[in-house]
Each structure stands twice: as C-alpha cells, then as structure tokens.
C-alpha positions as CSV (number, residue, x, y, z in Angstrom):
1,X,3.0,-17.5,-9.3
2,X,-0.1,-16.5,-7.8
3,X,-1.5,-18.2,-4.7
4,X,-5.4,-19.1,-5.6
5,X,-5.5,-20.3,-2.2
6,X,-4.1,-17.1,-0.6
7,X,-4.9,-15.3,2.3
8,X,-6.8,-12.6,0.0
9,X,-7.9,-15.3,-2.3
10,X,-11.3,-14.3,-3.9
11,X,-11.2,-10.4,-1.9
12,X,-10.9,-7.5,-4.0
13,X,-8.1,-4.6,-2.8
14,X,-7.5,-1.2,-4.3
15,X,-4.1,0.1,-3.3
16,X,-3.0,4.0,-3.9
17,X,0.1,5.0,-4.9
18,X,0.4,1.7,-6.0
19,X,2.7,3.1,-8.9
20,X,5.9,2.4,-6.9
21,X,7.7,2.1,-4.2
22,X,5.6,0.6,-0.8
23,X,2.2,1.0,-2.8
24,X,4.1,-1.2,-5.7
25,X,5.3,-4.0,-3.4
26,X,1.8,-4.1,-1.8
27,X,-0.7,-4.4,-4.7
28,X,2.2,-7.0,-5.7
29,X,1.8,-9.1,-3.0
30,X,-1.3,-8.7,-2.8
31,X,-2.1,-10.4,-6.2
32,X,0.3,-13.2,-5.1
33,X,-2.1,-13.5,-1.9
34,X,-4.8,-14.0,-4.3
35,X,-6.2,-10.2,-4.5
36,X,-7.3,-8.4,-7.5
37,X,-5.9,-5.0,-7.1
38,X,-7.1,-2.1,-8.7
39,X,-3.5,-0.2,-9.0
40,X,-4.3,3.6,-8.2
41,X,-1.7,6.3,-9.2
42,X,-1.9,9.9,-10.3
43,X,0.1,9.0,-13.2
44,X,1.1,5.9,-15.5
45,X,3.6,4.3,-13.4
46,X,0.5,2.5,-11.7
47,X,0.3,0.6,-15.5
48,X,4.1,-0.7,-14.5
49,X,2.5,-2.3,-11.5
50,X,-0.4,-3.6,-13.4
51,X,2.0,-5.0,-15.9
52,X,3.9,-6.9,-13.4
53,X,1.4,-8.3,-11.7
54,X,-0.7,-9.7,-14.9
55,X,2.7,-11.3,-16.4
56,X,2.7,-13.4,-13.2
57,X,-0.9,-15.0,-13.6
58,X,-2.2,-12.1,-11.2
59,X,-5.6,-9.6,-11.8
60,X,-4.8,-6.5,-11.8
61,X,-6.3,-3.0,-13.3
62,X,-5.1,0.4,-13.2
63,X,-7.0,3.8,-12.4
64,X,-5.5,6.7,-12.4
65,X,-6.1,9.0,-9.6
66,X,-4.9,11.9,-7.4
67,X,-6.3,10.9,-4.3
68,X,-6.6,14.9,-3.2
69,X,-9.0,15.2,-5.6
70,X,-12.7,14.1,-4.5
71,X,-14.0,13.3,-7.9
72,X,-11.3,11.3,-8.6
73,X,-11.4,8.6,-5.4
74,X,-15.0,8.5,-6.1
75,X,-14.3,6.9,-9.4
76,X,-11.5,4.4,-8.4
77,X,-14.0,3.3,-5.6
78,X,-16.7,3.2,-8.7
79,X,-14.5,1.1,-10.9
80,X,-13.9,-1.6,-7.9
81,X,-17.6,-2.2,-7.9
82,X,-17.7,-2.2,-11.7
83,X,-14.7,-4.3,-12.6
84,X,-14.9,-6.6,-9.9
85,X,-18.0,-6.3,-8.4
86,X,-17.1,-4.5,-5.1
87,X,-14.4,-3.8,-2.5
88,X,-13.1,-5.7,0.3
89,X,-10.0,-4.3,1.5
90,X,-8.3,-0.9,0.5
91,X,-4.5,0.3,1.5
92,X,-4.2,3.8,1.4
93,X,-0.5,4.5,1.0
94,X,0.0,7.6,-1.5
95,X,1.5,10.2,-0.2
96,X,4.1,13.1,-0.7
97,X,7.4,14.2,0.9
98,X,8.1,18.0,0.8
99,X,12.1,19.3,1.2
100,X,12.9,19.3,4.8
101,X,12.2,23.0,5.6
102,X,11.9,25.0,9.0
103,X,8.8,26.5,10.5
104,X,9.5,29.7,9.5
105,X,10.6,28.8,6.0
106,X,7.6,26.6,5.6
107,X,5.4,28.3,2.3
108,X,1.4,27.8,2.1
109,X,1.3,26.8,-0.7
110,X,3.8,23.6,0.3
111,X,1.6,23.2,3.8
112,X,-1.7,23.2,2.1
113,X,-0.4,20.4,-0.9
114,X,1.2,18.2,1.6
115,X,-2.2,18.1,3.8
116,X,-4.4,17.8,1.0
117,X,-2.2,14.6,-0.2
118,X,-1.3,13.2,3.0
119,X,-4.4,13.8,5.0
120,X,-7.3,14.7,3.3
121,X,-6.3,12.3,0.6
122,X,-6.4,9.9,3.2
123,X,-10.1,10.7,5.0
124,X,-11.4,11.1,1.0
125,X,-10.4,7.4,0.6
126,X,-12.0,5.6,4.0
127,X,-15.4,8.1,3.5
128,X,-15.5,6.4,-0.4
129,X,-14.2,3.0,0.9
130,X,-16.8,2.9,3.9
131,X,-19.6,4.2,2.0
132,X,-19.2,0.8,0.0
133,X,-18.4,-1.5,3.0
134,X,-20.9,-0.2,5.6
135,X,-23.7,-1.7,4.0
136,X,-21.9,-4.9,3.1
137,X,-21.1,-4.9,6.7
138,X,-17.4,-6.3,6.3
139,X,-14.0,-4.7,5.2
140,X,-10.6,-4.1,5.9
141,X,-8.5,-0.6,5.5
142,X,-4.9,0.1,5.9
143,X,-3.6,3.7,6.3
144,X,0.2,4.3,5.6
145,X,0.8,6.9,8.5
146,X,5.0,7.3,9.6
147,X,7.0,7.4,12.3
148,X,6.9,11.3,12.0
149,X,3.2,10.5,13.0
150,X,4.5,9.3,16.2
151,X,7.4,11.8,17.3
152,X,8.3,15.0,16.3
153,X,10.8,15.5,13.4
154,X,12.5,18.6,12.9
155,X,11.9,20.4,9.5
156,X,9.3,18.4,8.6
157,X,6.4,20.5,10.0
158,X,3.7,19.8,6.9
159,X,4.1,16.1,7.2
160,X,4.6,15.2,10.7
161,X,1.1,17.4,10.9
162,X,-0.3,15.0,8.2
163,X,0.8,11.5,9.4
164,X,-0.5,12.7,13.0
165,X,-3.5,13.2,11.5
166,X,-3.3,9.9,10.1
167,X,-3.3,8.3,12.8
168,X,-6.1,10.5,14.4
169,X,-8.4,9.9,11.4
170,X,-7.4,5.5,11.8
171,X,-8.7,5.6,15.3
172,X,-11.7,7.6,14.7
173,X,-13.2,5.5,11.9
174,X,-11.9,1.9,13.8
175,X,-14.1,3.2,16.3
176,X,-16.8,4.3,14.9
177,X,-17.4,1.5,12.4
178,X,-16.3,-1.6,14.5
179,X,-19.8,-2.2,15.1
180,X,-20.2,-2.6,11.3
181,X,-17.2,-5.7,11.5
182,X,-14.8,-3.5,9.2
183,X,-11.2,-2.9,10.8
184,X,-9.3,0.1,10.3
185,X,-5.3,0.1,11.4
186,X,-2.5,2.2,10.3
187,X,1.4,1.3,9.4
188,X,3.9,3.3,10.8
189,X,7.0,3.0,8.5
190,X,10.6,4.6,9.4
191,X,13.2,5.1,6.5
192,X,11.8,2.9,3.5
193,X,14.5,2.6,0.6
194,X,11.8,4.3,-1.7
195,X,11.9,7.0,-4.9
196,X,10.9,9.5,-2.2
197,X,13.8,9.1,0.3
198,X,15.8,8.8,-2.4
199,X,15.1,12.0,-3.1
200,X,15.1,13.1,0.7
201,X,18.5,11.7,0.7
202,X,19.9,13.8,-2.3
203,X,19.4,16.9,-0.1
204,X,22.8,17.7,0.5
205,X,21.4,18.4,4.4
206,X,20.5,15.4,4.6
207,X,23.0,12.8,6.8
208,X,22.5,9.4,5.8
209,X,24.8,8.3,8.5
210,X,23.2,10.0,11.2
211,X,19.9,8.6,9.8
212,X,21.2,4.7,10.1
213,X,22.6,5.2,13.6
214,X,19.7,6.6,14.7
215,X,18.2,2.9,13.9
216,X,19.0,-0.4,16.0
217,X,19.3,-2.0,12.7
218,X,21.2,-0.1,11.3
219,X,19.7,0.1,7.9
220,X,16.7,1.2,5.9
221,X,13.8,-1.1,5.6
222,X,12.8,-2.4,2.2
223,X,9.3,-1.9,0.3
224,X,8.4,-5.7,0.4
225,X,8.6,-5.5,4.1
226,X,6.8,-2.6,4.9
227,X,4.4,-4.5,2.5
228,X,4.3,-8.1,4.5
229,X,2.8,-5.8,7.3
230,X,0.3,-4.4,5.4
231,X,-0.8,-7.8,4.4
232,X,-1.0,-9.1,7.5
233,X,-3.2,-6.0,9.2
234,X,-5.4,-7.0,5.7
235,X,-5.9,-10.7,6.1
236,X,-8.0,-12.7,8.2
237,X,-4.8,-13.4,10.4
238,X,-5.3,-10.3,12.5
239,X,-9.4,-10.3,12.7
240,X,-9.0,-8.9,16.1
241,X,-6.9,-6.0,15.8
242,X,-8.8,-2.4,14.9
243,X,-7.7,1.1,15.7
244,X,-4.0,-0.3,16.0
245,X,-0.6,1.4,14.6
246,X,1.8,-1.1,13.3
247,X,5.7,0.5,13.5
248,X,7.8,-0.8,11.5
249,X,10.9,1.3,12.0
250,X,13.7,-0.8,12.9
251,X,14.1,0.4,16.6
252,X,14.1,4.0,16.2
253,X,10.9,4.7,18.1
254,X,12.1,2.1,21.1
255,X,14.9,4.4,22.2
C-alpha cells in the first residue's frame, strides 16, 4: 500500500538503474513513501519495476536509458518535467562491475566503459538534474558511490577509480549548489546481495568466505537496506546534511 502521507508524498524522483537490484528496491520504496518514480534502465527490466510498483497503488513510468549516453539522460530528465511536471529528487545508482582484473591485465576498452558508466554517467545525470533544480531553487540527489570509493581494492582498478570519483564529483556539486538549497550526498554500499555480485561471486577467484569475514556482520547487506538509506539522505529528515558519504558496509571500513 502506498503511503499518500509519506515522507516523498507529492515529490517527483527519477531513479537509474532502477531495473533491479538497489535501483529496484529504491524506486520501490520510494513509491511507498509517496514518490512518483520515473524507473530509468538501459533495458526493459526497468518495466518489471514499473510493474511492481503500479500493482501496489504506486505511480510509476519507465524510460529507458544508458546513462553514458548524453542524449539519453537528457530525455529521462525531459520526461520528468513532461509526465509529472518536474523533478525533485533524483538517485543515481546505475552502474557496472567489470571481472576483478590486475593493473597490468586491465584492457582500454574495459577502463574506458566502466568510467563512462560509473563516472561520467554519474556527472551526466547531476549537470541534467541541476539544470532543472537550480532555477526551482530546491532538490535532492543521491549518488551510489562504494566502499571501493573509500579504500583501495585490489583488482578492481577501473572501479575503485570511478566510485572515487564519485565521491569527488558529490562534494563538488554539494558545494557548489548549497547556496541554491539543493543537497547532494553519496551512499557508500559494501557487498549488496545484488545480480552484479552474484556474478562477482561466480568468479571462481572470488572467496566468499574471506569476503564475510572481512565484515563485522558477517553477511551481505540486502537491497531494501541499502535503499532505507537512500530514502532517508532524500527526505526532509536529513535537511541538514550536504556533501556527506553515507557507508553502509557492515563494519568493514571501521577496522
């Protein structure tokens, strides 16, 4: 059941990689908060979401969108305005996970597709979002950087690079545009049970138990959690915090 009292009751959010996984859990709860969510994916599963969230009494629309492609933010911003008559808080969670590989192993090609996602997909979405909240002089945007944006992780050169960057790019425009009342915070999430550590997890290099130890808890966190956090940095409840990185790793950074 939707809340029409919720704590995004009324606000319009667009969420990226909303097709599964954190993005899903997000533009979910988001709806039950009250949200319409314009579901952004770079392929259909984003109409799952949609799906979901409409067979629960909540508003939802899908776009579909590769948010590496310039063209193609520009138009999901476009159809927030057009559908529902603006935007008020954006998540930008897609992202990409290449194969663990070392520096030397590490091809261009992989590099270049994991910054243009991770990175540049990110700045592509604040420059669209802010170009429509800067003159309505309110707004709230949450980056999905990572752990690895906070430490060093071996093999994982391409993304570390990224979610560092992240994190670069969330202070910079928190900064910048505070004077314009919009907030801009970042999520730092360690091992999500999500398709793409699934996958991570398949690599036959890859030690799950090694990877639990590593965390006080003990265990992976789960979408709808990671997702709670995002909600919060999005609502009214945290009006003060801007330029902030909220981990959300279990531990694994405290030690």
């Amino acid at each position: 059941m939707m809340a029409t009292n919720g704590v995004l009751a009324g606000r319009v959010a667009l969420v990226t990689g909303g097709g599964s996984g954190i993005g899903r859990a997000a533009a979910e709860l988001f709806a039950e908060q009250g949200a319409a969510v314009l579901v952004a994916d770079r392929d259909d599963t984003g109409e799952e979401t949609v799906a979901a969230i409409t067979s629960a009494g909540g508003e939802a629309t899908f776009v579909q969108a590769d948010v590496s492609i310039e063209a193609d933010v520009a138009a999901a911003v476009r159809m927030a305005e057009s559908v529902y008559g603006g935007l008020d808080a954006a998540f930008n969670n897609a992202g990409v996970a290449p194969a663990m590989t070392s520096f030397e192993d590490l091809e261009r090609d992989v590099w270049e597709r994991v910054i243009a996602v991770n990175l540049s997909g990110v700045w592509l979405c604040m420059k669209h979002e802010l170009a429509v909240m800067v003159p309505r002089r309110s707004g709230t945007i949450v980056n999905t950087a990572s752990v690895a944006g906070l430490v060093g992780t071996a093999k994982g050169g391409s993304y570390t690079a990224a979610k560092h960057g992240v994190i670069g790019l969330t202070r910079t425009a928190a900064v910048e545009h505070g004077p314009s009342g919009i907030r801009v915070n970042a999520l730092a999430p360690g091992f999500t049970r999500t398709a793409m550590v699934d996958d991570l997890i398949d690599n036959p290099e890859f030690d799950m138990q090694q990877m639990l130890a590593a965390s006080p808890l003990g265990r992976m966190a789960e979408p709808r959690e990671i997702a709670e956090a995002a909600l919060w940095l999005t609502s009214p409840a945290s009006s003060f915090v801007t330029g902030h990185v909220l981990v959300i790793d279990g531990g694994f950074t405290a030690q």
